[in-house]
DODOTI-687107 format. One line per field, with one value per residue (C-alpha): residue in one letter; x, z, y; residue number from 1. Coordinates in steps of 0.05 Angstrom, whole numbers, plus 5000, padded with zeros to 4 digits. Layout:
BEGIN
aa <- [a, ...]
u <- [X, ...]
w <- [Z, ...]
v <- [Y, ...]
i <- [NUM, ...]
***
This chain:
BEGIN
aa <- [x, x, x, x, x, x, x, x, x, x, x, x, x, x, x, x, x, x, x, x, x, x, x, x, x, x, x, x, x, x, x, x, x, x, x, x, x, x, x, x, x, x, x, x, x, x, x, x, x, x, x, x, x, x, x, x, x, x, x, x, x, x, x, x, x, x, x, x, x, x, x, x, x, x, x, x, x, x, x, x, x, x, x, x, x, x, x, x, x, x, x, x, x, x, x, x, x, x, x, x, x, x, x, x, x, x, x, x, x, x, x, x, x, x, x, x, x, x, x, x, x, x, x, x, x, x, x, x, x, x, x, x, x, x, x, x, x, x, x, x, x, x, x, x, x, x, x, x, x, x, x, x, x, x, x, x, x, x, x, x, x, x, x, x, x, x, x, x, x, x, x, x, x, x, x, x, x, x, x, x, x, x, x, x, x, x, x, x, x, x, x, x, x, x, x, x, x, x, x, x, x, x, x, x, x, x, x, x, x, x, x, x, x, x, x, x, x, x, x, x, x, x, x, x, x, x, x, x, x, x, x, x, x, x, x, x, x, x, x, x, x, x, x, x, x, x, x, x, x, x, x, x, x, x, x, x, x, x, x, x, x, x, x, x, x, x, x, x, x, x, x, x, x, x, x, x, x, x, x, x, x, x, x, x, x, x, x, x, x, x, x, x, x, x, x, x, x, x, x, x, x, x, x, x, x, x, x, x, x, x, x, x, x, x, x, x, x, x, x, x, x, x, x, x, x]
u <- [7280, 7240, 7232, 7177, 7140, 7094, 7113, 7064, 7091, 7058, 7023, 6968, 6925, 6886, 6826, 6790, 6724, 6653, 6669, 6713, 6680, 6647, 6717, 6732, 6804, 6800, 6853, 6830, 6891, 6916, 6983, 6974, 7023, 7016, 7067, 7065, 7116, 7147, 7160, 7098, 7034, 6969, 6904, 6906, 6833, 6814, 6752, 6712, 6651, 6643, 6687, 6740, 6800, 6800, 6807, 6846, 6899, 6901, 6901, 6969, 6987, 6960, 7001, 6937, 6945, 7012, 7009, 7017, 7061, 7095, 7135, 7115, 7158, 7141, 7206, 7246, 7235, 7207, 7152, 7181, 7243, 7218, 7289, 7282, 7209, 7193, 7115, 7126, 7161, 7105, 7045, 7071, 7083, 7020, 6953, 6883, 6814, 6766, 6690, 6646, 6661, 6615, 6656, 6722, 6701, 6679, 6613, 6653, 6709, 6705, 6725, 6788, 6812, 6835, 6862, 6913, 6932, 6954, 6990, 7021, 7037, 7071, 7116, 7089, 7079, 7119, 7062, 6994, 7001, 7041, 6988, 6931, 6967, 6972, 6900, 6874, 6910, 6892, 6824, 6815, 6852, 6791, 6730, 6726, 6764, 6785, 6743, 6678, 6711, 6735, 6702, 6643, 6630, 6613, 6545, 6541, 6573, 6544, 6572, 6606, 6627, 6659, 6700, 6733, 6761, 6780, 6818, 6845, 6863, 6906, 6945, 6967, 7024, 7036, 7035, 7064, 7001, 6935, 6900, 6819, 6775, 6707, 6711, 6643, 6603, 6570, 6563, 6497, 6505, 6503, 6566, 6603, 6631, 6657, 6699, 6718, 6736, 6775, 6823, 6841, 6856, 6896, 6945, 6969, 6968, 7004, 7038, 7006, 6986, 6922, 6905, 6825, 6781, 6709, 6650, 6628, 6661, 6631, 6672, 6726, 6731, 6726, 6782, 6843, 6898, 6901, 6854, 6867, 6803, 6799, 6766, 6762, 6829, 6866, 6890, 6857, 6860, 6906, 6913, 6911, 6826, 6802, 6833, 6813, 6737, 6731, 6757, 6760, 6798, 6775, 6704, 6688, 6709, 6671, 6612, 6620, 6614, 6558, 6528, 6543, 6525, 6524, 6541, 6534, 6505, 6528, 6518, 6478, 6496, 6465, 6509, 6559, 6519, 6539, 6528, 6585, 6634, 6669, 6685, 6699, 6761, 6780, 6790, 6867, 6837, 6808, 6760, 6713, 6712, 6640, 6609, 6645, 6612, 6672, 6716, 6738, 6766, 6831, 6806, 6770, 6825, 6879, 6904, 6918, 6986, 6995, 6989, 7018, 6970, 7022, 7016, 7025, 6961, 6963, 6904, 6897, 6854, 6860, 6828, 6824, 6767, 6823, 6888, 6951, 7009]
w <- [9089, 9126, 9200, 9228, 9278, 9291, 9262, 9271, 9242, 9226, 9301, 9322, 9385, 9404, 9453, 9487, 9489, 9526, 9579, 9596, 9549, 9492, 9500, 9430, 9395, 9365, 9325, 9339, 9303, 9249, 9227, 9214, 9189, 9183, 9197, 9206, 9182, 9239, 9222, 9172, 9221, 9191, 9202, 9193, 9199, 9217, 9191, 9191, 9225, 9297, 9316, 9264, 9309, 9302, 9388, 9395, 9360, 9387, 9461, 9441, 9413, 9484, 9518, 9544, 9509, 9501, 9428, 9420, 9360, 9322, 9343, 9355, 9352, 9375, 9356, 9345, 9419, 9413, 9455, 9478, 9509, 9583, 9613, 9562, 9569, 9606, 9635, 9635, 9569, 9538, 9563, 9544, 9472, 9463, 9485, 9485, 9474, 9484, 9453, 9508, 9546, 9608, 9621, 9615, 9674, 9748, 9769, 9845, 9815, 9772, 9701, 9715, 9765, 9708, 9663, 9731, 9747, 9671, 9666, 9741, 9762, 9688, 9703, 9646, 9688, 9752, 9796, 9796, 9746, 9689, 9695, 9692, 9630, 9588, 9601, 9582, 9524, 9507, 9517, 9474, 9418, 9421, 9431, 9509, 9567, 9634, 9657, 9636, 9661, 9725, 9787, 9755, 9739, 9676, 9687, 9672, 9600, 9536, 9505, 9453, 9507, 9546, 9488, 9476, 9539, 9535, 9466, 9500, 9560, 9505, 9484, 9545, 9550, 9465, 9441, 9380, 9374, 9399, 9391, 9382, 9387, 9362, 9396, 9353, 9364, 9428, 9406, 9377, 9305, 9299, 9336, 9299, 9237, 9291, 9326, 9263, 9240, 9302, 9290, 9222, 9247, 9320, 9271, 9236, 9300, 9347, 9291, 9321, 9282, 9293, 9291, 9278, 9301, 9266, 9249, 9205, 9138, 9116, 9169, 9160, 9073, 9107, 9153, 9140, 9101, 9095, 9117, 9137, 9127, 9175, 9171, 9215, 9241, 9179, 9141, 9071, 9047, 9060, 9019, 9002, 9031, 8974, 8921, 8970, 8985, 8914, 8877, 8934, 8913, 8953, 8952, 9031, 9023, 8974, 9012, 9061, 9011, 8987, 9051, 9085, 9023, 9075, 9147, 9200, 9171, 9199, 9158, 9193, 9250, 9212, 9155, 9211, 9192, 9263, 9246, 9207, 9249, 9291, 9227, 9188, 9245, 9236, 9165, 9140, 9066, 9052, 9112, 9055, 9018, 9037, 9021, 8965, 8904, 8861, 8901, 8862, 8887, 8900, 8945, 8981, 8987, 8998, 9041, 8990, 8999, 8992, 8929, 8918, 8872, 8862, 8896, 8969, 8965, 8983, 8987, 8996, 8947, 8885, 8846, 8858, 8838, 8801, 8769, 8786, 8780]
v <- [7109, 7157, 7147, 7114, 7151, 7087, 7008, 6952, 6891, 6830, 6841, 6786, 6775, 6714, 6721, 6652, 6657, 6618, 6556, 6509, 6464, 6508, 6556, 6575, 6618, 6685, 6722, 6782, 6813, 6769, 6789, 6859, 6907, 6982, 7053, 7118, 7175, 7218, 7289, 7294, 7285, 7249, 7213, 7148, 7114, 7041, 7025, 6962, 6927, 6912, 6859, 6866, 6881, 6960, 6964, 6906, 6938, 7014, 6977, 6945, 7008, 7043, 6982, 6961, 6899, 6847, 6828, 6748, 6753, 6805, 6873, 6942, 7003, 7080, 7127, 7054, 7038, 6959, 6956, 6881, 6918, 6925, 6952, 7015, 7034, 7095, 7102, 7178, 7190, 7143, 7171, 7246, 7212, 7177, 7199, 7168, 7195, 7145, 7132, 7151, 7223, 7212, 7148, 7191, 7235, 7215, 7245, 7256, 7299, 7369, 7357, 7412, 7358, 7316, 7365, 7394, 7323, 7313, 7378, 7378, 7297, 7288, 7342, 7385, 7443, 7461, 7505, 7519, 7581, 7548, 7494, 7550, 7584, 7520, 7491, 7553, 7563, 7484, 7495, 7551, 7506, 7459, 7516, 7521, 7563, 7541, 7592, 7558, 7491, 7502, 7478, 7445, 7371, 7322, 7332, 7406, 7389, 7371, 7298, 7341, 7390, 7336, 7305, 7374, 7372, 7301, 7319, 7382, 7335, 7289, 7356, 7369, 7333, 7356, 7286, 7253, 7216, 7212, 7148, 7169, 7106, 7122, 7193, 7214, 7150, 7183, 7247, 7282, 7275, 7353, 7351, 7308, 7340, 7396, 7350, 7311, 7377, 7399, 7337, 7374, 7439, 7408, 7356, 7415, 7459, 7415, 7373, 7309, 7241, 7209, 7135, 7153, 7093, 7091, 7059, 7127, 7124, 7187, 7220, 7183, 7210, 7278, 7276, 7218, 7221, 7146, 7086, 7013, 6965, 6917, 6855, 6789, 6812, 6822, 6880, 6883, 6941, 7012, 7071, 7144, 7156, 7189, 7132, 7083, 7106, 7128, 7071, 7012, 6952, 6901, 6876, 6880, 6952, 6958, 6927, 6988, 7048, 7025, 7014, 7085, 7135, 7190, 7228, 7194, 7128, 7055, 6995, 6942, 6907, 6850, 6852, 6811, 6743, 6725, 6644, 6654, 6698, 6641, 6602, 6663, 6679, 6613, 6609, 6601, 6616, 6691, 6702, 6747, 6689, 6671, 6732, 6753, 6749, 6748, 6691, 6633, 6562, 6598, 6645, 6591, 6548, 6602, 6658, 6720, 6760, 6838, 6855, 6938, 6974, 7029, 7110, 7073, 7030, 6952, 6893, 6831, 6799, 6748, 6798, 6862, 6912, 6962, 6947, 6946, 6990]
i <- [1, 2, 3, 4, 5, 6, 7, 8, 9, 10, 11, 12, 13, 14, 15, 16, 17, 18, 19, 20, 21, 22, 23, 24, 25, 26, 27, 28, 29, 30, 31, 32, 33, 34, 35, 36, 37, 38, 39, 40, 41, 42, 43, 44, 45, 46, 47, 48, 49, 50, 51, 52, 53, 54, 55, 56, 57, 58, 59, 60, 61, 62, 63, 64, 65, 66, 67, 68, 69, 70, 71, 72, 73, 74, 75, 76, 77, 78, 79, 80, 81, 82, 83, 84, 85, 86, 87, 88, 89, 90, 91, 92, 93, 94, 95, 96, 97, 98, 99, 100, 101, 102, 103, 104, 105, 106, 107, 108, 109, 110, 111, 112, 113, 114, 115, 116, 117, 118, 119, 120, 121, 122, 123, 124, 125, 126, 127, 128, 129, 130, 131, 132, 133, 134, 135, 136, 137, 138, 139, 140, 141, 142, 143, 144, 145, 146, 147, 148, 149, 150, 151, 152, 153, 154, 155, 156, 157, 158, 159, 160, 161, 162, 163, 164, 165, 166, 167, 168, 169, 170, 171, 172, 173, 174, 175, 176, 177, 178, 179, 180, 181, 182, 183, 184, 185, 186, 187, 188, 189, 190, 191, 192, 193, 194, 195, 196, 197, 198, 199, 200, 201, 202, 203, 204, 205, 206, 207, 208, 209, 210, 211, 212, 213, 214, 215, 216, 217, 218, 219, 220, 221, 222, 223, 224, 225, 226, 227, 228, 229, 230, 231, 232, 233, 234, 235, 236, 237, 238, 239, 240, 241, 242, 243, 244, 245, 246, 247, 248, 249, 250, 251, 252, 253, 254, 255, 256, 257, 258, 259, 260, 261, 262, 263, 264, 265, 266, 267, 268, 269, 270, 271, 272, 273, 274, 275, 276, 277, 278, 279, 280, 281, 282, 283, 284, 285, 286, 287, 288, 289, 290, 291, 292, 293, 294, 295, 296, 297, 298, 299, 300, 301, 302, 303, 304, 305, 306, 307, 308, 309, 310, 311, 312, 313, 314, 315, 316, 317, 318, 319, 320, 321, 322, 323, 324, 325]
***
């Protein structure tokens, strides 16, 4: 068995929600289960609609969140092991970039501020110069140069600008993964396939696995090597992204391709039927069931297991949209 470089297993997370009389449960994780190799880096993408659980479960990952239920593992270190976990060793292993760039940086501090602190407080670099050499050389891996960074501040930067520097900020400390929530959702859409594309060249560069957050599926066909639907909290769907996008075998996936046909399109925030959402979460049956055109009393009445499709694709549906292996 190959080692695992990343192991969520059957992982949940329960928010409480409006007052003390109205308050309300949400799984917003609901037993998911997903890896990632070590020694062979990839992109994995989570994909679904607002709401679905994508952030809930890269803040566990980030430790930003406890999960309620379930184990996590980075290197076969359990996350529930408090005695063994080193801050340091963690943060130079995994590394964030988050959605919006001009809430990365303070307006009171120059953007090179950040990238020094990184490289000298984590030990990376022992002086000044070693920390000058490897920003430089980091920047240049993502299109910029500490020489048009230093001394100036967010404000004198582009959006896309800025989130080079916050990716070259993550590589800094060479990380075995970077964790990207919606790193292209803030960026002009002429920018995005450049930093989409920049996470393709930097996994192979720095031999680093991405867990690719996003609401753009186009981008996310152009750069995973796998993707994980998401929906309600559950896992429905993971495969190979070009079988999966391609030939989807769960209707809600199926739902999306047809509702972003290209670059940069979202489907409708109304496509959430938010009158249904709370009882959706809630549902112990299939929470597509209500929407899905093809569900039967079964799916209404039960939960559906993994069912393996064969070439390292899974979903969890009563019938699936392609066959089985």
């Amino acid at each position: 068995m190959a080692e695992k470089l990343l192991e969520i297993n059957h992982v949940s997370k329960e928010f409480r929600i409006g007052g003390m009389l109205s308050r309300k449960k949400i799984l917003a994780t609901d037993d998911v289960s997903l890896s990632i190799d070590a020694g062979k880096p990839v992109i994995l993408s989570i994909v679904g609609e607002s709401g679905c659980g994508k952030s809930t479960l890269c803040k566990m990952v980030l430790r930003l969140y406890t999960a309620d239920k379930g184990k996590i593992t980075l290197l076969g270190h359990d996350y529930a092991d408090k005695k063994g976990y080193d801050p340091r060793q963690f943060k130079l292993d995994v590394q964030p970039i988050f959605q919006n760039p001009f809430e990365t940086f303070s307006m009171r501090k120059t953007v090179d501020t950040y990238l020094y602190n990184t490289a000298l407080r984590l030990g990376i670099c022992k002086t000044r110069a070693e920390a000058d050499k490897l920003i430089d050389e980091t920047l240049h891996n993502v299109g910029m140069s500490l020489q048009v960074v230093a001394g100036k501040y967010m404000t004198q930067f582009s959006g896309g600008e800025l989130q080079r520097i916050s990716i070259a900020r993550a590589l800094l400390t060479r990380p075995k993964l970077i964790i990207a929530d919606e790193p292209v959702a803030a960026i002009d859409a002429s920018m995005k396939m450049n930093i989409v594309n920049l996470f393709k060249d930097l996994k192979e560069q720095y031999q680093v696995s991405f867990i690719y957050i996003t609401h753009d599926l186009s981008t996310a066909y152009y750069v995973s090597d796998y993707i994980a639907t998401l929906y309600r909290g559950g896992l429905i769907e993971y495969g190979p992204a070009k079988e999966l996008m391609d030939e989807p075998a769960h209707p809600y996936t199926e739902l999306l391709m047809n509702a972003v046909p290209r670059v940069g399109d979202k489907w409708k925030e109304g496509m959430a039927m938010p009158d249904m959402e709370n009882k959706e979460f809630a549902l112990t049956c299939c929470k597509f069931a209500p929407r899905c055109p093809y569900a039967t009393d079964q799916c209404r009445q039960t939960r559906p297991g993994e069912v393996d499709l064969g070439n390292e694709r899974m979903v969890r549906c009563f019938h699936p949209l392609v066959h089985r292996a």
